[in-house]
mmCIF file of the protein (N, C-alpha, C, O) and its ligand, coordinates in Angstrom:
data_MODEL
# 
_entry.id   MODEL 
# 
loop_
_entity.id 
_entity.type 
_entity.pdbx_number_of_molecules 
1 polymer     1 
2 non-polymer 1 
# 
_entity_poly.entity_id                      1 
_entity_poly.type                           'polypeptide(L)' 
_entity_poly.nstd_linkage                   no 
_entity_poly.nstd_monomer                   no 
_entity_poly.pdbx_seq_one_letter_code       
;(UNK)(UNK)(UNK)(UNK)(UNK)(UNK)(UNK)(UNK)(UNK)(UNK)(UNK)(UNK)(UNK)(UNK)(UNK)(UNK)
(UNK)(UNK)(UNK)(UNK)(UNK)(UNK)(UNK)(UNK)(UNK)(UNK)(UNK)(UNK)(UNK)(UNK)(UNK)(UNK)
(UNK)(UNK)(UNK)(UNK)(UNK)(UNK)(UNK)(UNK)(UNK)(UNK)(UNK)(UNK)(UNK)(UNK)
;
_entity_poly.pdbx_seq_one_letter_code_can   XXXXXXXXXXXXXXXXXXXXXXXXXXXXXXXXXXXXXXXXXXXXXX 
_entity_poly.pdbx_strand_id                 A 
# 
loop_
_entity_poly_seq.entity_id 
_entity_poly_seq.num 
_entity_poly_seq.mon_id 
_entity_poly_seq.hetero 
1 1  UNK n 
1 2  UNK n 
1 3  UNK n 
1 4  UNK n 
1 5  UNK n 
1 6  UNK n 
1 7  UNK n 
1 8  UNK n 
1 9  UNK n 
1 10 UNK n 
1 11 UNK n 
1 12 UNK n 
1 13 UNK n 
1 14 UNK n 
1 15 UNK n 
1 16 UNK n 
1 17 UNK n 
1 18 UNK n 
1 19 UNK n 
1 20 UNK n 
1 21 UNK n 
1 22 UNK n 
1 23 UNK n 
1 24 UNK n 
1 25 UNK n 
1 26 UNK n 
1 27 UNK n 
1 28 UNK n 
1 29 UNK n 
1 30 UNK n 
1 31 UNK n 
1 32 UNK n 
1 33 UNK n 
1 34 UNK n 
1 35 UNK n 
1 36 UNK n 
1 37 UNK n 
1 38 UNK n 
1 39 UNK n 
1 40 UNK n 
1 41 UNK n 
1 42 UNK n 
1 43 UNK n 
1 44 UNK n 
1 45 UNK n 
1 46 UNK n 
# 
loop_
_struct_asym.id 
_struct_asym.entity_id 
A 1 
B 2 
# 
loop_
_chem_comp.id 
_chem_comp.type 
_chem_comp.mon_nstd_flag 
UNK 'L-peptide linking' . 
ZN  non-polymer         . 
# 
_pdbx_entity_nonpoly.entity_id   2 
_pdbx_entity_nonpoly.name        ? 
_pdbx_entity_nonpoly.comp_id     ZN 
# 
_pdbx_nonpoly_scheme.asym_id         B 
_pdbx_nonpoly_scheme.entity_id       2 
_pdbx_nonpoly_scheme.mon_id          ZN 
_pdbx_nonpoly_scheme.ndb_seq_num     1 
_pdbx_nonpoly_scheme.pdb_seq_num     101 
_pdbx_nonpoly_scheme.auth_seq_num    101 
_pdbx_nonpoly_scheme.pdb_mon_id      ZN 
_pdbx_nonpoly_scheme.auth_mon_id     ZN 
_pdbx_nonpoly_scheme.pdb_strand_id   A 
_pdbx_nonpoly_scheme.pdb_ins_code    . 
# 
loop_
_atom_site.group_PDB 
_atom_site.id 
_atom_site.type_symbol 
_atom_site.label_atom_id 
_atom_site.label_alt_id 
_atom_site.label_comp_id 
_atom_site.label_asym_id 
_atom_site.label_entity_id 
_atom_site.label_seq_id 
_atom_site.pdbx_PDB_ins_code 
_atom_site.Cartn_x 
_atom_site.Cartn_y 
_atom_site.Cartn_z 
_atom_site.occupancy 
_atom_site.B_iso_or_equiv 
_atom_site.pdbx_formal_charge 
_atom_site.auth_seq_id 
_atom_site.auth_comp_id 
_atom_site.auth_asym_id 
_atom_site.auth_atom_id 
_atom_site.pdbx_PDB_model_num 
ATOM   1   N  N  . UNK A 1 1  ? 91.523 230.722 111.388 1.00 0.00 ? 1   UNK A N  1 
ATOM   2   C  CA . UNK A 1 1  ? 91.631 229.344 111.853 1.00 0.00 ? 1   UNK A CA 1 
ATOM   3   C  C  . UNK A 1 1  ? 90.405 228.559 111.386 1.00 0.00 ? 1   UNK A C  1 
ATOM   4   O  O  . UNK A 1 1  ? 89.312 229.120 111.458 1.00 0.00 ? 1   UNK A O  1 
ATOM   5   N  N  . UNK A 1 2  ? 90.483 227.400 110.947 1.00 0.00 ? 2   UNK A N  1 
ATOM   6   C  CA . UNK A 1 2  ? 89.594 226.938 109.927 1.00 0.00 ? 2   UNK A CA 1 
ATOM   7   C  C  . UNK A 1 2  ? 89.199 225.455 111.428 1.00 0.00 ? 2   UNK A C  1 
ATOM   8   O  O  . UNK A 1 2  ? 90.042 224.960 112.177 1.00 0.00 ? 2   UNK A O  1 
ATOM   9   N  N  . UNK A 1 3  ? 88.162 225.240 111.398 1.00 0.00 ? 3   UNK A N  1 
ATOM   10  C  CA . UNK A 1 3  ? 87.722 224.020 112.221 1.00 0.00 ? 3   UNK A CA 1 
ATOM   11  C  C  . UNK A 1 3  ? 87.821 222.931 111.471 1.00 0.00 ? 3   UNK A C  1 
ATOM   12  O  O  . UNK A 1 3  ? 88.141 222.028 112.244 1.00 0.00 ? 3   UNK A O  1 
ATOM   13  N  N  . UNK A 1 4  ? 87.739 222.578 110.560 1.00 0.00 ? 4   UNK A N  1 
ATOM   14  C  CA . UNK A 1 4  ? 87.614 221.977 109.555 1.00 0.00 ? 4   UNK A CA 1 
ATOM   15  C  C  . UNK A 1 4  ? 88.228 221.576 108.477 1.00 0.00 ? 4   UNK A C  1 
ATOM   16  O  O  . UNK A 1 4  ? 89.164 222.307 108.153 1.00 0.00 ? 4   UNK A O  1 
ATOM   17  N  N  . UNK A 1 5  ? 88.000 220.511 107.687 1.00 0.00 ? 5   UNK A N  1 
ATOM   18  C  CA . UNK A 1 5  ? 88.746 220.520 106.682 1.00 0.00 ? 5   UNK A CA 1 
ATOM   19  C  C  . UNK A 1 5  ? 87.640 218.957 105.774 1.00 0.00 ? 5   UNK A C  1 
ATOM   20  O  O  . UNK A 1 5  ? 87.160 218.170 106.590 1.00 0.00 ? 5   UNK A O  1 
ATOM   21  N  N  . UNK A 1 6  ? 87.416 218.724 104.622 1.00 0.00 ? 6   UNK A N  1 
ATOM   22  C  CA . UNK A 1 6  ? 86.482 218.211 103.833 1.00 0.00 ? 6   UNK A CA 1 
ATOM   23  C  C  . UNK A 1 6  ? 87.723 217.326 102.918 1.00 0.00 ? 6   UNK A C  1 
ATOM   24  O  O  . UNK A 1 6  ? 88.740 217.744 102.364 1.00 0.00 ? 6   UNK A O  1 
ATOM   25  N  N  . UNK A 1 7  ? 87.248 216.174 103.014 1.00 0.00 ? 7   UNK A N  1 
ATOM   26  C  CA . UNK A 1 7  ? 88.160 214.506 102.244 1.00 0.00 ? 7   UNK A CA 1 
ATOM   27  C  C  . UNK A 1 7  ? 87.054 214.412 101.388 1.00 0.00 ? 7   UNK A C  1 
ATOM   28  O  O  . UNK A 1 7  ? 85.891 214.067 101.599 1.00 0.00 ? 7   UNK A O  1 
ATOM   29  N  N  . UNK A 1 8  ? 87.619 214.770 100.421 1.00 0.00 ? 8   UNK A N  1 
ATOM   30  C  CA . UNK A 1 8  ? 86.981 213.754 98.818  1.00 0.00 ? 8   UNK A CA 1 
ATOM   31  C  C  . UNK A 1 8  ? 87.513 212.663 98.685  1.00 0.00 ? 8   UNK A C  1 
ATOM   32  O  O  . UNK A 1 8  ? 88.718 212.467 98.525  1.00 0.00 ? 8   UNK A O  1 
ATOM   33  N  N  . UNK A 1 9  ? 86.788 211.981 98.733  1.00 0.00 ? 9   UNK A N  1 
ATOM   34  C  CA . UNK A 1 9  ? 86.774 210.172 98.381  1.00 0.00 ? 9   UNK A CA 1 
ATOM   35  C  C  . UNK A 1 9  ? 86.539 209.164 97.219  1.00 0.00 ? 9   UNK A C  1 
ATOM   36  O  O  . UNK A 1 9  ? 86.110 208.035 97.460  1.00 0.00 ? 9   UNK A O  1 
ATOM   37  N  N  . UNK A 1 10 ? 86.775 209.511 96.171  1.00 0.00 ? 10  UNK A N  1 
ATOM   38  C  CA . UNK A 1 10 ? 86.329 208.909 95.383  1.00 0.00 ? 10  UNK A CA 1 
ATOM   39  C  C  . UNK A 1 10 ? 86.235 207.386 95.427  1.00 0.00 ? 10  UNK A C  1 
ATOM   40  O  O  . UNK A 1 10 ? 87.312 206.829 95.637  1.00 0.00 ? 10  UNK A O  1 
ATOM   41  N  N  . UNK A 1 11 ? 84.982 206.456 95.246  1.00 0.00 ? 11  UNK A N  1 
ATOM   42  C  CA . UNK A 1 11 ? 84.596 204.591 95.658  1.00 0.00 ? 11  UNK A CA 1 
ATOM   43  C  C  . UNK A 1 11 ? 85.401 204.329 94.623  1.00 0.00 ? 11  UNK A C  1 
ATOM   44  O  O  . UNK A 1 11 ? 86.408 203.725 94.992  1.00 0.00 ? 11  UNK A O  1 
ATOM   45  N  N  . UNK A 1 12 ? 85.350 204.583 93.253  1.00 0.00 ? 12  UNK A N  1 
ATOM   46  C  CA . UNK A 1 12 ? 85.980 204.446 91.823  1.00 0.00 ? 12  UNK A CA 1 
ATOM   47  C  C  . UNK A 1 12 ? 87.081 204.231 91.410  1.00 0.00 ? 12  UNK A C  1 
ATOM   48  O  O  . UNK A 1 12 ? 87.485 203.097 91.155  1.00 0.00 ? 12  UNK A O  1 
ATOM   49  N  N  . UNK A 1 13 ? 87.453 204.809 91.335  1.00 0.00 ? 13  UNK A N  1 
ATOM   50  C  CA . UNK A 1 13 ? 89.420 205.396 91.457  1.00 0.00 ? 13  UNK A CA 1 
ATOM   51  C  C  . UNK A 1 13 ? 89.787 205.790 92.598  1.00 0.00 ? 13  UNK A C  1 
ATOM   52  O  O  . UNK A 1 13 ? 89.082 205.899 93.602  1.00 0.00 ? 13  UNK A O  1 
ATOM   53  N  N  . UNK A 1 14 ? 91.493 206.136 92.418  1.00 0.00 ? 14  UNK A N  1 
ATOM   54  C  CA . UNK A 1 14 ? 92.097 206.516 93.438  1.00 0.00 ? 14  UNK A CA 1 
ATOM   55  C  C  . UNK A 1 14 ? 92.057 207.767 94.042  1.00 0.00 ? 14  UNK A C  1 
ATOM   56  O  O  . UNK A 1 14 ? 92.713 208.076 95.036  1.00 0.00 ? 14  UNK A O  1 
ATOM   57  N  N  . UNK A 1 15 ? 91.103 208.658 93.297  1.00 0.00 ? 15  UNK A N  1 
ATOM   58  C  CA . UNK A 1 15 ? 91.164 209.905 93.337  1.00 0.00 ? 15  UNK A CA 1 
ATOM   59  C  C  . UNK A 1 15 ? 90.649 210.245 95.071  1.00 0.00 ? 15  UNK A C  1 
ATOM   60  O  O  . UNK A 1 15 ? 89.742 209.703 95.703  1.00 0.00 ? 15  UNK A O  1 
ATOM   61  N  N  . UNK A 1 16 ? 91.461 211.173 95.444  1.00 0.00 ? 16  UNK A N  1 
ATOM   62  C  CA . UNK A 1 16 ? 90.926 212.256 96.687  1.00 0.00 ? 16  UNK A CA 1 
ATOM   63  C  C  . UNK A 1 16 ? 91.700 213.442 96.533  1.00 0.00 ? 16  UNK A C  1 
ATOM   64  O  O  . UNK A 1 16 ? 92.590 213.818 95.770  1.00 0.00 ? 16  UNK A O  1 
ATOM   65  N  N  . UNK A 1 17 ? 90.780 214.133 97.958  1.00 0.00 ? 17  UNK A N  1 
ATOM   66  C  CA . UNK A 1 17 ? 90.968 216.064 97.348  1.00 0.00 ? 17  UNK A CA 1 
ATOM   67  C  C  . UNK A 1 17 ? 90.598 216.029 98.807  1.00 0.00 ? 17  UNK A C  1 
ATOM   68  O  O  . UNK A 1 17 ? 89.967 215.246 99.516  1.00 0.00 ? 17  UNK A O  1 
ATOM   69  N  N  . UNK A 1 18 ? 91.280 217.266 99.006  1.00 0.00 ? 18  UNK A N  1 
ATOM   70  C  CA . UNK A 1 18 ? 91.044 218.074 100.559 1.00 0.00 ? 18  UNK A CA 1 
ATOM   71  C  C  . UNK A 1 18 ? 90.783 219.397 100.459 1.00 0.00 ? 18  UNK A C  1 
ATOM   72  O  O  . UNK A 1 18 ? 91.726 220.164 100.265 1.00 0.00 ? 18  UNK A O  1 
ATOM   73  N  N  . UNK A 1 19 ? 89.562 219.850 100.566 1.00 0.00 ? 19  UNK A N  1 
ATOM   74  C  CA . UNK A 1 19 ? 89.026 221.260 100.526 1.00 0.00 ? 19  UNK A CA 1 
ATOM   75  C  C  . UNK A 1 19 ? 89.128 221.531 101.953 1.00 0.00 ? 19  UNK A C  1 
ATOM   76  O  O  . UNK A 1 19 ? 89.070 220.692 102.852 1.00 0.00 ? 19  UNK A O  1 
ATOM   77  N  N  . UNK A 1 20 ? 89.317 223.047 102.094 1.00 0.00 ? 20  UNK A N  1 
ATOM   78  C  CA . UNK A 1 20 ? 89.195 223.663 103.671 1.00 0.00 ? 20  UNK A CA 1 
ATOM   79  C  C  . UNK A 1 20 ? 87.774 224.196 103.762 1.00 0.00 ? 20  UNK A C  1 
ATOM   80  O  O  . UNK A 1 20 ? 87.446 224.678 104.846 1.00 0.00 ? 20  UNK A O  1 
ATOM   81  N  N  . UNK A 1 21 ? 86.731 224.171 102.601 1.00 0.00 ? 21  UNK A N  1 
ATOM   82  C  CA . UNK A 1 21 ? 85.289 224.280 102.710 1.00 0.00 ? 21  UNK A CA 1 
ATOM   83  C  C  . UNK A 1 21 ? 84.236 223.421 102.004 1.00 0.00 ? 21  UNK A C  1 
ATOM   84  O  O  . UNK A 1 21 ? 84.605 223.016 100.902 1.00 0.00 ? 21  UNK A O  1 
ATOM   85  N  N  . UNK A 1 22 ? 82.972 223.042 102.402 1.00 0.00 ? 22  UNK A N  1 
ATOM   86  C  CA . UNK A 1 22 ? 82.129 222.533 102.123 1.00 0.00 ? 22  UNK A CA 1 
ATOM   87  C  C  . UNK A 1 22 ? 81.951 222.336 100.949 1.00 0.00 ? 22  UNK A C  1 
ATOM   88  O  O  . UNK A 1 22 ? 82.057 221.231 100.415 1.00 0.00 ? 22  UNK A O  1 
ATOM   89  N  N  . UNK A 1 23 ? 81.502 223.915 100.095 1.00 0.00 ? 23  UNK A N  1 
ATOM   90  C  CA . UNK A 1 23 ? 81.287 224.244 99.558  1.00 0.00 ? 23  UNK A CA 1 
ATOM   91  C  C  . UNK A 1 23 ? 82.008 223.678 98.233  1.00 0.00 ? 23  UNK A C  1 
ATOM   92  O  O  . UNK A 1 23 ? 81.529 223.201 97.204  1.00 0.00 ? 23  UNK A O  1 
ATOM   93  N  N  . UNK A 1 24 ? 83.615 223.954 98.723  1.00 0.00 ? 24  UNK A N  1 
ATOM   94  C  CA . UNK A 1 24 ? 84.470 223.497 97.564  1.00 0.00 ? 24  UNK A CA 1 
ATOM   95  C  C  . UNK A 1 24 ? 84.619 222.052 97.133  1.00 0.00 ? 24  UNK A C  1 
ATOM   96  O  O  . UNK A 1 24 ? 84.988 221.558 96.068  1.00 0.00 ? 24  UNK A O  1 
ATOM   97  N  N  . UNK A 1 25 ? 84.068 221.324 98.715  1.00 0.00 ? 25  UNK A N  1 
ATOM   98  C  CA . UNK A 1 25 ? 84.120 219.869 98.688  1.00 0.00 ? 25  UNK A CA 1 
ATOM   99  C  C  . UNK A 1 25 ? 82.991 219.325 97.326  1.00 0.00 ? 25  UNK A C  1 
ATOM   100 O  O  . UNK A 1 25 ? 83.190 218.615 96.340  1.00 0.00 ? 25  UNK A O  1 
ATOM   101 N  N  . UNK A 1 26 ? 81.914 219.961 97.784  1.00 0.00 ? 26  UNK A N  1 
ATOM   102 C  CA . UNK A 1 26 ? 80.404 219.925 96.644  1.00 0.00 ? 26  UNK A CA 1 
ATOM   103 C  C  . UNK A 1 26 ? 81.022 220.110 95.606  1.00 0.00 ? 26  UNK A C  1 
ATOM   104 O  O  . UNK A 1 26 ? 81.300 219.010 95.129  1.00 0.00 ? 26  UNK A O  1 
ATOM   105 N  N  . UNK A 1 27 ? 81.402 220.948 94.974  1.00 0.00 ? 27  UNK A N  1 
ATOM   106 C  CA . UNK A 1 27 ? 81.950 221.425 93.559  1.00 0.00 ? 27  UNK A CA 1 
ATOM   107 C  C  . UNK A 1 27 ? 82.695 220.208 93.648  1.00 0.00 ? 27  UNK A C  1 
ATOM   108 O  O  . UNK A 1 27 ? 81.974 219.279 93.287  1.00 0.00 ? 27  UNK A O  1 
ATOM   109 N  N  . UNK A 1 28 ? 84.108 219.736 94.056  1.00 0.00 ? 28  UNK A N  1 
ATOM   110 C  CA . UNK A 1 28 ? 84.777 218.935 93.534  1.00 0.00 ? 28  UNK A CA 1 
ATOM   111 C  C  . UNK A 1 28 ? 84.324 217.797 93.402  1.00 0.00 ? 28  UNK A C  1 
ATOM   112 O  O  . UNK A 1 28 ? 84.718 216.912 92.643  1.00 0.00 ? 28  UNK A O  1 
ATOM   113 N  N  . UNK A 1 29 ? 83.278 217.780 94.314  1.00 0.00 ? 29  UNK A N  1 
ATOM   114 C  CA . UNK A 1 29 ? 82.800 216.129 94.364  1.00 0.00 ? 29  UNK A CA 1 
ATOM   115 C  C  . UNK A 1 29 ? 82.052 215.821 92.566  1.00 0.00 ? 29  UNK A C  1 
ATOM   116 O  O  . UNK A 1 29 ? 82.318 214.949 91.739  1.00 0.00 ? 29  UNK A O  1 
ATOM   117 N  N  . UNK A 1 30 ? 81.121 216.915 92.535  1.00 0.00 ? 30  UNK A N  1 
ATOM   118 C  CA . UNK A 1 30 ? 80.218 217.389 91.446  1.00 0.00 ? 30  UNK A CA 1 
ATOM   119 C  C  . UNK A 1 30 ? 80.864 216.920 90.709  1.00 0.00 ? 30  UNK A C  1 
ATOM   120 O  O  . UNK A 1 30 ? 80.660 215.788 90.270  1.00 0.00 ? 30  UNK A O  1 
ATOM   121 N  N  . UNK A 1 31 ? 81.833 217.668 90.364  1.00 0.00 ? 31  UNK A N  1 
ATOM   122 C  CA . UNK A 1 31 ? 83.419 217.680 89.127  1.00 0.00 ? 31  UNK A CA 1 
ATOM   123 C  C  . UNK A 1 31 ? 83.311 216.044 89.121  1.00 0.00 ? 31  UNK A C  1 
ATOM   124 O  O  . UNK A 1 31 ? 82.293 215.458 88.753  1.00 0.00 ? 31  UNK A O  1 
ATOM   125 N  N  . UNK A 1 32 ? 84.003 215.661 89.386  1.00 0.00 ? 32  UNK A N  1 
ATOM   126 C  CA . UNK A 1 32 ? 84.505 214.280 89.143  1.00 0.00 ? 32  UNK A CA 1 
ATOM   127 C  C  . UNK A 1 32 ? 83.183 213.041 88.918  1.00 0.00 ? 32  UNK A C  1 
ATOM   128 O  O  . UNK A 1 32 ? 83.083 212.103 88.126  1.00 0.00 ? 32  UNK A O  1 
ATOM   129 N  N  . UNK A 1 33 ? 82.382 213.493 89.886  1.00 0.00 ? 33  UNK A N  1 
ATOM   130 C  CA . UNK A 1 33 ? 80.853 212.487 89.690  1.00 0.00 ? 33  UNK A CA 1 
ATOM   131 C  C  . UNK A 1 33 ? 80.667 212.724 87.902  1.00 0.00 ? 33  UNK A C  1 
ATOM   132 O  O  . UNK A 1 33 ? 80.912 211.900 87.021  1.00 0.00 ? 33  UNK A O  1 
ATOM   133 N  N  . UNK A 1 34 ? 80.242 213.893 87.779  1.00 0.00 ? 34  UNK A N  1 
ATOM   134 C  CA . UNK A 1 34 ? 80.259 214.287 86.000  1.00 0.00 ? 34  UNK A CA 1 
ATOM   135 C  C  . UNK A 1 34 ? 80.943 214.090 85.199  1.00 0.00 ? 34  UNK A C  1 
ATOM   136 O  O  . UNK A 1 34 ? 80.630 213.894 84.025  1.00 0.00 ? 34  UNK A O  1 
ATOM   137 N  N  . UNK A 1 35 ? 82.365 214.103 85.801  1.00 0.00 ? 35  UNK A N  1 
ATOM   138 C  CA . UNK A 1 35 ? 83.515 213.999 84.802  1.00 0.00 ? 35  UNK A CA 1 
ATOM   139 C  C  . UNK A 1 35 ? 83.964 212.154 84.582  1.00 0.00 ? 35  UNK A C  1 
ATOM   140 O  O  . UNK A 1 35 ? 84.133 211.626 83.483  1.00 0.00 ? 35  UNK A O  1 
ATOM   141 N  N  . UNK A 1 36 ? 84.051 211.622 85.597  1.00 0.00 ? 36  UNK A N  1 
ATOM   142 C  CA . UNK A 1 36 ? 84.015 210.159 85.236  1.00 0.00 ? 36  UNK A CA 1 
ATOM   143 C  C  . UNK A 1 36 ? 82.934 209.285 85.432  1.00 0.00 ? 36  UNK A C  1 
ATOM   144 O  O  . UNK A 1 36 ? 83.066 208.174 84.918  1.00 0.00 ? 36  UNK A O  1 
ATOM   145 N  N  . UNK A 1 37 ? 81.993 209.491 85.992  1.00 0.00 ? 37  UNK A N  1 
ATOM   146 C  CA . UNK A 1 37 ? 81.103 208.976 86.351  1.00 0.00 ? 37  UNK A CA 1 
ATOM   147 C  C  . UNK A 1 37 ? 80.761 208.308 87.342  1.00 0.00 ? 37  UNK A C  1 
ATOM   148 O  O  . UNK A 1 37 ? 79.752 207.609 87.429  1.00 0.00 ? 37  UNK A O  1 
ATOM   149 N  N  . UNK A 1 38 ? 81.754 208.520 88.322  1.00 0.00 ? 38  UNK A N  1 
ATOM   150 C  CA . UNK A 1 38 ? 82.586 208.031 89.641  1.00 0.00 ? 38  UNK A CA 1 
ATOM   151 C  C  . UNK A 1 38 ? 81.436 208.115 90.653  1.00 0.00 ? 38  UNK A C  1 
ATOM   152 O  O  . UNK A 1 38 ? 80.715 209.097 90.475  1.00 0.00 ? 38  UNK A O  1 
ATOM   153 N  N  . UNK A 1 39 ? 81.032 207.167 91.864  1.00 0.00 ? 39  UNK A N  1 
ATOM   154 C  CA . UNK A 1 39 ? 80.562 207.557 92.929  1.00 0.00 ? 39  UNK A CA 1 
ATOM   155 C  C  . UNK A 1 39 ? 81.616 208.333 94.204  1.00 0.00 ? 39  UNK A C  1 
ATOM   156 O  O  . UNK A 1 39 ? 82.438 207.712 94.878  1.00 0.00 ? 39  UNK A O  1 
ATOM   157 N  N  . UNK A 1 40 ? 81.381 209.559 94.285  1.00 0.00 ? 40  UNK A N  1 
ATOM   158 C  CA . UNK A 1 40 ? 82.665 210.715 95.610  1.00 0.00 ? 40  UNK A CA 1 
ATOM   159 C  C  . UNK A 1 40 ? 81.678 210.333 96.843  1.00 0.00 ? 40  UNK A C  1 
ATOM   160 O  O  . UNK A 1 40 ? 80.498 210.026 96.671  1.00 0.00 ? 40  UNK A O  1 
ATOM   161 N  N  . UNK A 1 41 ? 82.037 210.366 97.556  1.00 0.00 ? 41  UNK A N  1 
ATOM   162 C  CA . UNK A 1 41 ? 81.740 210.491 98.928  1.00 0.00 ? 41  UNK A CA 1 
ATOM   163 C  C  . UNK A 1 41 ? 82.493 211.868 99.541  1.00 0.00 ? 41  UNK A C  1 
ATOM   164 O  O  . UNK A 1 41 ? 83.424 212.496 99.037  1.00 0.00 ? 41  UNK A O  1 
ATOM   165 N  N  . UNK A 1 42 ? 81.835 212.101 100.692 1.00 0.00 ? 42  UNK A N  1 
ATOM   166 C  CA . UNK A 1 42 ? 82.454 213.683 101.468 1.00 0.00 ? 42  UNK A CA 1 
ATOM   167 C  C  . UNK A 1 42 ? 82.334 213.263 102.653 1.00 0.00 ? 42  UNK A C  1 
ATOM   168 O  O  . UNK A 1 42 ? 81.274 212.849 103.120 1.00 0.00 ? 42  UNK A O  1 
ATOM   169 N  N  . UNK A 1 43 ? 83.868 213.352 103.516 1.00 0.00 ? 43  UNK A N  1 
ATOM   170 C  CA . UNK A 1 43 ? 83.623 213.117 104.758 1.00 0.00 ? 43  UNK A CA 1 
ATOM   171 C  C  . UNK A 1 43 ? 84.426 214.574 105.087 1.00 0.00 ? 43  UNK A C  1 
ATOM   172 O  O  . UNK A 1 43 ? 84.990 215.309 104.277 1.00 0.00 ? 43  UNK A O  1 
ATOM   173 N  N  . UNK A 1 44 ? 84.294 214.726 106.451 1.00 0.00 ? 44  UNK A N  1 
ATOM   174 C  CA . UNK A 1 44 ? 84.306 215.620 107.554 1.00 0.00 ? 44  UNK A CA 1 
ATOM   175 C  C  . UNK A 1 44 ? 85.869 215.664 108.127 1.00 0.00 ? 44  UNK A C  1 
ATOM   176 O  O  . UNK A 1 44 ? 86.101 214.522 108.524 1.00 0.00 ? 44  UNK A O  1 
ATOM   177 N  N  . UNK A 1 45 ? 86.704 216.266 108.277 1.00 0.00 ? 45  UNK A N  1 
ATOM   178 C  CA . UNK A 1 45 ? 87.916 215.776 109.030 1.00 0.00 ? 45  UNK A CA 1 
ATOM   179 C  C  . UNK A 1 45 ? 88.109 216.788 110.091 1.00 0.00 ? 45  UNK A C  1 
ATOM   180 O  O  . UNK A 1 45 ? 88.369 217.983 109.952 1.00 0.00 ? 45  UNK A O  1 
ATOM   181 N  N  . UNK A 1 46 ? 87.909 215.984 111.366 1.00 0.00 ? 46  UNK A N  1 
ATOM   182 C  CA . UNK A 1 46 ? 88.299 217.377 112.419 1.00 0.00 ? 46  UNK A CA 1 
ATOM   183 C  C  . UNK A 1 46 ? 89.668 217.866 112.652 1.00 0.00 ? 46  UNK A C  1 
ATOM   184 O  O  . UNK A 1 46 ? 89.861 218.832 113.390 1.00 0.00 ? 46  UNK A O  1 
HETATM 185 ZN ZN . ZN  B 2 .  ? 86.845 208.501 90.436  1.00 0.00 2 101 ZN  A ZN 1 
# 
């Protein structure tokens, strides 16, 4: 059972992503900041 769950946001585009960890949220955010040059944001979803 996961408490959690992580919204990628991209300010830029339309892009978002839902990781069930932090971790994966960082990487994806990473990904896309590098890959378009996009500002991601990471929020929290209870
Ligand atoms: Zn973007």
């Amino acid at each position: 059972m996961r408490d959690h769950r992580f919204h990628v946001v991209c300010r830029d585009c339309p892009t978002e992503l839902l990781s069930d960890s932090e971790r994966d949220a960082t990487r994806l955010a990473a990904d896309h900041e590098n890959a378009a040059g996009h500002n991601v944001a990471i929020g929290r979803v209870d």
